[in-house]
DRENMIDREN-669884 format. One line per 2 residues: number of its first residue (from 1); their letters; for each residue z, y, x of N, C-alpha, C, CB. Coordinates in pm, 1 decimal, padded with zeros to 6 digits. Glycine has a CB too. Layout:
BEGIN
NUM = A = Z,Y,X,Z,Y,X,Z,Y,X,Z,Y,X  ...
This chain:
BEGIN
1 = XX = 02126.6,00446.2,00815.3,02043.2,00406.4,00702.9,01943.7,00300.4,00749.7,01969.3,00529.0,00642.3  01937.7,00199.3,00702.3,01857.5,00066.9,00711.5,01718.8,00057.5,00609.6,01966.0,-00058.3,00669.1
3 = XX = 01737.0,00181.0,00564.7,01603.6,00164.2,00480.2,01483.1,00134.6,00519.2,01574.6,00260.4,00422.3  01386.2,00052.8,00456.1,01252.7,00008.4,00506.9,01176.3,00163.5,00511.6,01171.1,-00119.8,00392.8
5 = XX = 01169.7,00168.5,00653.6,01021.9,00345.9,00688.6,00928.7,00326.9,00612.7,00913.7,00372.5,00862.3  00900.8,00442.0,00547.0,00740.8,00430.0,00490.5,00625.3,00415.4,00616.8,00698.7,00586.9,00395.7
7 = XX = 00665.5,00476.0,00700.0,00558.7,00551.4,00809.9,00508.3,00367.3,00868.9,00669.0,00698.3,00977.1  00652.8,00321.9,00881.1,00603.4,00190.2,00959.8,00529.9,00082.3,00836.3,00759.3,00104.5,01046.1
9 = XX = 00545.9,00087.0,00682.5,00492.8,00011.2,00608.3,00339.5,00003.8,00578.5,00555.5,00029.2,00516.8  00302.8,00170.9,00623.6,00168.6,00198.0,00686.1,00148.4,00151.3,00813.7,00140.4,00331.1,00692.4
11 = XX = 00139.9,00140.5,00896.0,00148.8,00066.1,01014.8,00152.6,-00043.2,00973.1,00245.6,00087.7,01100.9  00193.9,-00118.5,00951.6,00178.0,-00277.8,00925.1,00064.3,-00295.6,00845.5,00301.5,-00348.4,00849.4
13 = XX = 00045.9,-00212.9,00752.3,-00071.8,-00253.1,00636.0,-00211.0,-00240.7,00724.6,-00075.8,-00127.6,00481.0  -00204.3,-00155.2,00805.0,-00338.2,-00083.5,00931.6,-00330.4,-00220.2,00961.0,-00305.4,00059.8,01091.1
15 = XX = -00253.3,-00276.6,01058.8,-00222.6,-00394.1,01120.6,-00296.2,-00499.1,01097.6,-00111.8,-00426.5,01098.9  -00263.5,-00544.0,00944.5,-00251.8,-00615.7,00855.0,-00416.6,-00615.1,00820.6,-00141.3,-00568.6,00754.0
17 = XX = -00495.3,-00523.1,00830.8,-00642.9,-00507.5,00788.5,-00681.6,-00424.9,00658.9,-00697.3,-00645.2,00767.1  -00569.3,-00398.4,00596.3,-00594.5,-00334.2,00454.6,-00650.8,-00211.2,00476.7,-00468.5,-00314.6,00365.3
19 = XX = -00737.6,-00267.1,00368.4,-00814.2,-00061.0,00354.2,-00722.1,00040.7,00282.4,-00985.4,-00038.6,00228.9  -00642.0,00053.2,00195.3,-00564.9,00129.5,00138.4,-00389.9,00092.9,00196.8,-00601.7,00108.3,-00019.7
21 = XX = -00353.5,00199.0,00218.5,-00191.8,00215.3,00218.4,-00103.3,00207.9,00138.9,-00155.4,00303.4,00245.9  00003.6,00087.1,00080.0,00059.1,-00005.4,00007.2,00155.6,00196.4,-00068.9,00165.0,-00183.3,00124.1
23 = XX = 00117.6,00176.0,-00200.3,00206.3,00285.1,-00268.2,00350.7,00281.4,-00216.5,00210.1,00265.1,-00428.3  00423.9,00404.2,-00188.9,00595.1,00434.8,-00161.7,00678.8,00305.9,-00231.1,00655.3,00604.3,-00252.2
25 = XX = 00751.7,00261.2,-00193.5,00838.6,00160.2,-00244.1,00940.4,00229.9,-00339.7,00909.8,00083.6,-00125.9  00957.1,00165.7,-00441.8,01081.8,00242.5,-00537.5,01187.9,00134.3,-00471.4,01064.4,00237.5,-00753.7
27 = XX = 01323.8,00166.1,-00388.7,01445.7,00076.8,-00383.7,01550.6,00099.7,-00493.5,01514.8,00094.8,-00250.6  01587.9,-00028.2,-00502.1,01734.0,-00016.4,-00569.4,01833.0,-00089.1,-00539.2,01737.1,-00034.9,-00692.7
29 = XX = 01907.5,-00059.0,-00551.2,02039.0,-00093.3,-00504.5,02206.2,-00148.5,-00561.2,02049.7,00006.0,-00456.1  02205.2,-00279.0,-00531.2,02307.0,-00322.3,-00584.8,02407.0,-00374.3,-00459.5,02263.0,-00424.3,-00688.8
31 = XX = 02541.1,-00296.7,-00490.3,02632.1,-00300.9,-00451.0,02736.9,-00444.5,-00475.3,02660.5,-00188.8,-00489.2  02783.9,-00467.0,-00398.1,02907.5,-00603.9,-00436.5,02994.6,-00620.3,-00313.0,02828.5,-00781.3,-00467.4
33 = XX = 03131.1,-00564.1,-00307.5,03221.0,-00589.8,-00227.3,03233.9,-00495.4,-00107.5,03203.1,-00712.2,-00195.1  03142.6,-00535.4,00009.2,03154.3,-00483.5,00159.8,02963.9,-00491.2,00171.2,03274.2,-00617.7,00296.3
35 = XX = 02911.6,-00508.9,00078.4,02772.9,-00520.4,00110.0,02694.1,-00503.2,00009.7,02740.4,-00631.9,00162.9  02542.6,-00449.8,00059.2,02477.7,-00413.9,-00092.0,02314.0,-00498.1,-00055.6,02462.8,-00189.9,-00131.5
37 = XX = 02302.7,-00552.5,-00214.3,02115.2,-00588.6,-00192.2,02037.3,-00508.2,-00234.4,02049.2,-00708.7,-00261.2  01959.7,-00461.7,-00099.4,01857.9,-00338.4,-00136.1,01685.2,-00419.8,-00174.6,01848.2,-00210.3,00036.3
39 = XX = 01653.9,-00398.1,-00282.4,01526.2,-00471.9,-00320.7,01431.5,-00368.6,-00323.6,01529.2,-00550.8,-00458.4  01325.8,-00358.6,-00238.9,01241.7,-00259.6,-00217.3,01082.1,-00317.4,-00291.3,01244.8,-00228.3,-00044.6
41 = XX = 01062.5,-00253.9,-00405.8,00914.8,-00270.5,-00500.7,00797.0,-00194.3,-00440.8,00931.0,-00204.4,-00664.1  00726.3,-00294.4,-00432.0,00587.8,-00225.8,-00408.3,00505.3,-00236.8,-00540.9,00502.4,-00299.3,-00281.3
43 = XX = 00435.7,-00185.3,-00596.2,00373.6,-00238.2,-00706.3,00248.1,-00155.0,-00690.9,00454.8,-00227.2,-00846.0  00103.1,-00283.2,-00783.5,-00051.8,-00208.4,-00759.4,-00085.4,-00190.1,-00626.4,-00066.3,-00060.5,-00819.5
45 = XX = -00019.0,-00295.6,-00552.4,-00083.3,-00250.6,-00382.6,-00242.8,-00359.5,-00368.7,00077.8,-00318.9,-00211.1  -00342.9,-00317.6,-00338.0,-00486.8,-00314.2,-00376.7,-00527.5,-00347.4,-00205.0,-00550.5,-00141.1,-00462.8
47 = XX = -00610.0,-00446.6,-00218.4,-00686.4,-00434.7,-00114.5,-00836.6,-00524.4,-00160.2,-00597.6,-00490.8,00019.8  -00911.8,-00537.2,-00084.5,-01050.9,-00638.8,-00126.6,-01026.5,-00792.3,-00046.1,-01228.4,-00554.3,-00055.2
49 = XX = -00933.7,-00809.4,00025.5,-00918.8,-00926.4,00062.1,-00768.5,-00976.9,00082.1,-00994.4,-00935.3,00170.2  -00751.8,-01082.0,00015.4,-00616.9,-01167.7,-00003.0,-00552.8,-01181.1,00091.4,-00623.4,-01290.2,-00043.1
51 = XX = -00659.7,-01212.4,00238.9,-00573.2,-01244.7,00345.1,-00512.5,-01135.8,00408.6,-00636.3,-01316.4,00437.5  -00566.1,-00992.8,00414.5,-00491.9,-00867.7,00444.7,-00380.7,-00842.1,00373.0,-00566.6,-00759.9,00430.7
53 = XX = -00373.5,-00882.2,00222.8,-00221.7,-00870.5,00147.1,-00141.3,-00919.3,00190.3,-00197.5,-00911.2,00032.1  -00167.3,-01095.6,00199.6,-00058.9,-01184.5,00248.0,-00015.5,-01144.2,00425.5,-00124.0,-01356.6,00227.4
55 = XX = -00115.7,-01091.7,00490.8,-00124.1,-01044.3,00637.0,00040.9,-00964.6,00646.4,-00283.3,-00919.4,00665.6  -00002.9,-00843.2,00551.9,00106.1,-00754.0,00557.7,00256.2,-00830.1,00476.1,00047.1,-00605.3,00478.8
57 = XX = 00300.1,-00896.7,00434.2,00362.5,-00994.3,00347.8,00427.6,-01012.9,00431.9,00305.5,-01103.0,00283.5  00384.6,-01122.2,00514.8,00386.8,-01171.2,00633.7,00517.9,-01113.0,00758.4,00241.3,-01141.2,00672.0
59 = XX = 00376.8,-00957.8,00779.1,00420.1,-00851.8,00889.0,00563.8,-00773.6,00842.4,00288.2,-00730.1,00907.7  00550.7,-00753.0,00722.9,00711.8,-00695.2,00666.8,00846.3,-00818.1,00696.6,00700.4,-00668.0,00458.1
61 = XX = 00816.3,-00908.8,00664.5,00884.8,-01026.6,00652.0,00981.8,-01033.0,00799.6,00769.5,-01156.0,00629.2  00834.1,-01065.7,00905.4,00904.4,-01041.9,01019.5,00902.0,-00914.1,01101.5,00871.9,-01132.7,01092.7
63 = XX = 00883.9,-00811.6,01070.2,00954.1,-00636.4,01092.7,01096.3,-00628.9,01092.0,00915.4,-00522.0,00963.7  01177.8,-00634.7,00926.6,01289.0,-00657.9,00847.4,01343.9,-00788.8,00845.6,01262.3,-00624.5,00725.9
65 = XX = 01436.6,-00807.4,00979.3,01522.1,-00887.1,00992.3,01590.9,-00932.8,00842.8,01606.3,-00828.1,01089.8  01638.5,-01025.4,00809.2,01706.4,-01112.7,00682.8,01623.7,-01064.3,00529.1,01903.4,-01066.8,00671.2
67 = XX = 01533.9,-00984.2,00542.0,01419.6,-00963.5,00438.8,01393.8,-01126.3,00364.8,01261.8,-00897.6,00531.7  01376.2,-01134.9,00243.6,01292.8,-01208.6,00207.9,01182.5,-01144.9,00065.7,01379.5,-01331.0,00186.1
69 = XX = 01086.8,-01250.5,00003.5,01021.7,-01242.9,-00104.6,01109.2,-01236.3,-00228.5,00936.2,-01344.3,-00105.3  01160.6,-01162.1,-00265.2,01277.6,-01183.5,-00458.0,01166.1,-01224.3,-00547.0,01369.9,-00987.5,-00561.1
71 = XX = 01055.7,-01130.4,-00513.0,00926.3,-01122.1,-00633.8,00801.9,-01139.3,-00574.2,00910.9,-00975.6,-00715.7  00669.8,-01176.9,-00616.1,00548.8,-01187.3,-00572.0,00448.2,-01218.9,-00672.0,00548.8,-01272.4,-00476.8
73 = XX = 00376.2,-01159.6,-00710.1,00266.3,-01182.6,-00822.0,00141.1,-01105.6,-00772.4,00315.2,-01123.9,-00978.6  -00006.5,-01206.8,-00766.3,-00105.3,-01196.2,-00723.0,-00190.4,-01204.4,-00829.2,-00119.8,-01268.4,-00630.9
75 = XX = -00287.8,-01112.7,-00823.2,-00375.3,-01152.0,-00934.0,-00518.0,-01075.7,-00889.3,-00308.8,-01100.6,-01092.7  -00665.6,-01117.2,-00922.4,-00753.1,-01084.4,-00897.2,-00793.8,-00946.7,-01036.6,-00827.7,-01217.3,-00869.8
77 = XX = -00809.7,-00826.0,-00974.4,-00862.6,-00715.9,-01031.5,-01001.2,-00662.5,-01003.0,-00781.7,-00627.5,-01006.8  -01089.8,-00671.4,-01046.1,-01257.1,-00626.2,-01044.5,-01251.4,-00703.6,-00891.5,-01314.2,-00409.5,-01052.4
79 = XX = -01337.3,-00665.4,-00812.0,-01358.8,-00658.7,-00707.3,-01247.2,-00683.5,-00572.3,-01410.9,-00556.6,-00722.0  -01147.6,-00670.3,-00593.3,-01041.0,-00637.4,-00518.4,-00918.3,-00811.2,-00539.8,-00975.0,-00458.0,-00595.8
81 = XX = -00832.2,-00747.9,-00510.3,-00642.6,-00846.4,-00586.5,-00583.4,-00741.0,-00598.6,-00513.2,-00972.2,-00472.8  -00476.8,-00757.5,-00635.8,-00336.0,-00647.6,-00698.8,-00211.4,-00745.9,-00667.9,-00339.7,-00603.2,-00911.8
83 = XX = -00131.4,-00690.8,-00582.5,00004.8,-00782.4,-00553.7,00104.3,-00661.6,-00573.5,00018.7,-00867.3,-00377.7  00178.8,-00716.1,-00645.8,00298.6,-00693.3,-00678.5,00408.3,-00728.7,-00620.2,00308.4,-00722.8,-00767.9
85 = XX = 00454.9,-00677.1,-00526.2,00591.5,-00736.8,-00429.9,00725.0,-00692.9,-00457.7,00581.9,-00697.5,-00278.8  00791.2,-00752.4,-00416.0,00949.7,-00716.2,-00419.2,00981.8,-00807.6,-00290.1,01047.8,-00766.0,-00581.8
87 = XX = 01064.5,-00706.2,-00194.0,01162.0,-00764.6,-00107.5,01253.8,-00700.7,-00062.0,01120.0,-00811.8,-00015.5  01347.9,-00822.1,-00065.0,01547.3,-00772.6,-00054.6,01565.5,-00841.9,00046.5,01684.1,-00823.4,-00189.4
89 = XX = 01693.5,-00721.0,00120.6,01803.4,-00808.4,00204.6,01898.1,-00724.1,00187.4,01782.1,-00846.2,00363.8  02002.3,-00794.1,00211.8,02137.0,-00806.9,00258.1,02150.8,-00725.8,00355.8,02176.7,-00931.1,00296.2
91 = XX = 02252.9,-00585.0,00335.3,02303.3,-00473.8,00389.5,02483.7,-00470.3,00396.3,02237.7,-00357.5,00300.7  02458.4,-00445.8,00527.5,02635.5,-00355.2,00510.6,02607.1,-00244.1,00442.8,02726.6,-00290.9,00667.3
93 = XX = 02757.6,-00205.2,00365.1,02762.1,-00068.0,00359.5,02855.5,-00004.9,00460.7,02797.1,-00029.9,00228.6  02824.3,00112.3,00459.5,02892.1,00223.0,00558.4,03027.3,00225.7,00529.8,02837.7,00373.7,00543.8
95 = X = 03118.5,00208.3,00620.1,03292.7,00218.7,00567.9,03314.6,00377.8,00650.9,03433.4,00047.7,00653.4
Protein backbone atom coordinates (compact mmCIF):
# COMPACT_ATOMS: atom_id res chain seq x y z
CA UNK A 1 0.00 0.00 0.00
CA UNK A 2 1.43 3.39 -1.20
CA UNK A 3 -0.90 5.38 0.63
CA UNK A 4 0.15 8.87 1.87
CA UNK A 5 0.77 8.08 6.23
CA UNK A 6 -1.18 10.26 8.22
CA UNK A 7 1.47 10.00 11.03
CA UNK A 8 4.14 11.38 8.49
CA UNK A 9 1.60 14.28 7.11
CA UNK A 10 1.86 15.38 10.76
CA UNK A 11 5.41 15.37 10.70
CA UNK A 12 5.80 17.45 7.83
CA UNK A 13 3.19 20.01 8.98
CA UNK A 14 5.51 20.16 12.63
CA UNK A 15 8.31 20.60 10.08
CA UNK A 16 6.66 22.89 8.06
CA UNK A 17 5.92 25.38 11.25
CA UNK A 18 2.15 24.94 11.40
CA UNK A 19 0.38 25.26 14.57
CA UNK A 20 -2.49 22.87 13.80
CA UNK A 21 -2.31 19.33 12.16
CA UNK A 22 -3.64 19.35 8.44
CA UNK A 23 -7.35 17.31 8.92
CA UNK A 24 -7.16 13.19 7.69
CA UNK A 25 -7.10 13.23 3.93
CA UNK A 26 -10.29 11.75 2.25
CA UNK A 27 -8.50 9.56 -0.97
CA UNK A 28 -10.09 8.48 -3.97
CA UNK A 29 -9.41 6.45 -6.37
CA UNK A 30 -9.51 6.03 -9.96
CA UNK A 31 -8.56 3.07 -11.62
CA UNK A 32 -7.52 2.76 -15.57
CA UNK A 33 -5.83 -0.28 -17.04
CA UNK A 34 -2.57 -1.52 -14.94
CA UNK A 35 -2.65 1.71 -12.82
CA UNK A 36 -4.71 3.88 -10.59
CA UNK A 37 -4.77 7.93 -9.70
CA UNK A 38 -4.98 8.22 -6.08
CA UNK A 39 -5.99 12.03 -5.30
CA UNK A 40 -5.60 12.61 -1.67
CA UNK A 41 -7.98 15.95 -0.26
CA UNK A 42 -7.06 17.88 2.42
CA UNK A 43 -9.64 20.41 3.04
CA UNK A 44 -9.95 23.59 5.93
CA UNK A 45 -6.28 23.00 6.70
CA UNK A 46 -5.72 26.39 8.91
CA UNK A 47 -2.71 27.86 9.96
CA UNK A 48 -1.84 31.85 10.86
CA UNK A 49 0.87 32.02 8.36
CA UNK A 50 0.93 31.37 4.50
CA UNK A 51 4.42 30.50 4.47
CA UNK A 52 3.92 27.37 6.87
CA UNK A 53 0.99 26.20 4.39
CA UNK A 54 2.95 26.56 1.30
CA UNK A 55 6.10 25.10 3.64
CA UNK A 56 4.16 21.87 4.03
CA UNK A 57 2.91 21.97 0.14
CA UNK A 58 6.19 22.02 -0.63
CA UNK A 59 7.38 19.15 2.04
CA UNK A 60 4.55 16.66 0.73
CA UNK A 61 5.50 17.37 -2.81
CA UNK A 62 8.96 16.26 -2.20
CA UNK A 63 8.13 13.27 0.56
CA UNK A 64 5.71 11.58 -2.36
CA UNK A 65 7.73 10.77 -5.20
CA UNK A 66 5.54 11.61 -8.75
CA UNK A 67 2.93 13.58 -6.36
CA UNK A 68 1.75 16.65 -7.83
CA UNK A 69 -0.84 19.79 -7.02
CA UNK A 70 -4.52 18.52 -9.10
CA UNK A 71 -6.14 21.30 -6.76
CA UNK A 72 -5.07 24.35 -4.61
CA UNK A 73 -7.22 27.16 -3.30
CA UNK A 74 -6.00 29.75 -0.73
CA UNK A 75 -7.94 32.12 0.86
CA UNK A 76 -7.59 34.46 3.91
CA UNK A 77 -10.10 33.48 6.96
CA UNK A 78 -10.28 35.95 10.17
CA UNK A 79 -6.96 35.94 11.38
CA UNK A 80 -5.49 32.88 9.89
CA UNK A 81 -5.64 31.32 5.62
CA UNK A 82 -7.61 28.16 4.78
CA UNK A 83 -6.00 25.98 1.91
CA UNK A 84 -7.68 23.60 0.33
CA UNK A 85 -5.41 20.95 -1.32
CA UNK A 86 -5.63 18.10 -3.50
CA UNK A 87 -2.70 15.90 -4.51
CA UNK A 88 -2.44 12.90 -6.98
CA UNK A 89 -0.07 10.44 -8.31
CA UNK A 90 0.20 7.77 -10.36
CA UNK A 91 0.10 4.17 -8.76
CA UNK A 92 0.57 0.62 -9.80
CA UNK A 93 -1.96 -1.61 -8.92
CA UNK A 94 -1.25 -4.88 -7.22
CA UNK A 95 -1.42 -7.89 -9.86
Amino acid sequence: DRRIPQSRVRELASQAGMSATPPLAQPRIDTYQNARRAKYSYSNVRDESLEALMTWVRLMLEEFPGAWVHEIEIKPSGNAWQLEVVFARWEQTST
